[in-house]
C-alpha positions in Angstrom: 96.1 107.9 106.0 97.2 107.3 102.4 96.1 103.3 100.8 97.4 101.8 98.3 94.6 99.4 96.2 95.2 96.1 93.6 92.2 94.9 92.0 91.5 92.6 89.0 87.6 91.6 87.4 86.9 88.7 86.0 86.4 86.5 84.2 89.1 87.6 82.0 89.1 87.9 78.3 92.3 87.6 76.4 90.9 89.4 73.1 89.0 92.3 74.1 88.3 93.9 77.7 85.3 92.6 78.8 82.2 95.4 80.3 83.5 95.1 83.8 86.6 95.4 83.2 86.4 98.5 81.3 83.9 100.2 84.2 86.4 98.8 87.0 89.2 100.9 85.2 87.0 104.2 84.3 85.7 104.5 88.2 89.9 104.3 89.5 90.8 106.6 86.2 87.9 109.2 87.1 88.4 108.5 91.2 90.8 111.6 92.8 93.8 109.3 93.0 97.3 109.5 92.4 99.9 106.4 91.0 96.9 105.0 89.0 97.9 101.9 87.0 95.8 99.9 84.8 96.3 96.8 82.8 95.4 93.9 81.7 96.4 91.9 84.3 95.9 94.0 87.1 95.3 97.7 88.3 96.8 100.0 91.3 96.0 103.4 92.5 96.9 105.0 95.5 95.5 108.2 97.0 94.0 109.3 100.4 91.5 106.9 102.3 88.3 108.6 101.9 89.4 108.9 98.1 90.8 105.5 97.7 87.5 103.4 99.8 84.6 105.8 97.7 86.5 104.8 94.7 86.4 100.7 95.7 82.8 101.1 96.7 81.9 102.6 93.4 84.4 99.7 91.9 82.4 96.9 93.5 79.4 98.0 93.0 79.3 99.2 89.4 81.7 96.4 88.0 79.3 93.6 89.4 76.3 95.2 88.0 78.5 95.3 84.4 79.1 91.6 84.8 81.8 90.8 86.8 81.9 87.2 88.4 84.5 87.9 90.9 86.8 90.6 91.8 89.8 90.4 93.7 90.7 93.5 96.0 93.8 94.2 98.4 93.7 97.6 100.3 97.5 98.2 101.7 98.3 101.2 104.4 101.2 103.2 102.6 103.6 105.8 104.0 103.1 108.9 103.0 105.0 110.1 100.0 105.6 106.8 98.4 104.8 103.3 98.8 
């Protein structure tokens, strides 16, 4: 099964990336996914599932413990080969 995840940190910070933010995109950038997207509004990878839910855990958990208030997550099912 291949997923598709959109997350954003906040609380946001219009001048500089705030701690969480910054850990939330080096766990998806150092995760083994493919289609990663980062900005500074909102991020998407895609990859397999195992891949794709380690790398959320690790998202959660680290981006909290940097600060983060809330986070808002959507996991999507994608075909395979594309969204």
């Amino acid at each position: 099964m291949r997923l598709r995840v959109e997350f954003t940190t906040e609380p946001f910070d219009l001048d500089e990336a705030p701690a969480h933010a910054v850990v939330a995109r080096e766990v998806i950038q150092a995760a083994q996914l493919d289609a990663v997207d980062v900005g500074p509004f909102g991020n998407t990878a895609e990859g397999g599932a195992d891949s794709v839910l380690t790398a959320v855990d690790a998202l959660l958990r680290q981006s909290l413990q940097a600060g983060a208030t809330r986070i808002s997550l959507q996991v999507n099912v994608v075909a395979e080969g594309g969204r």
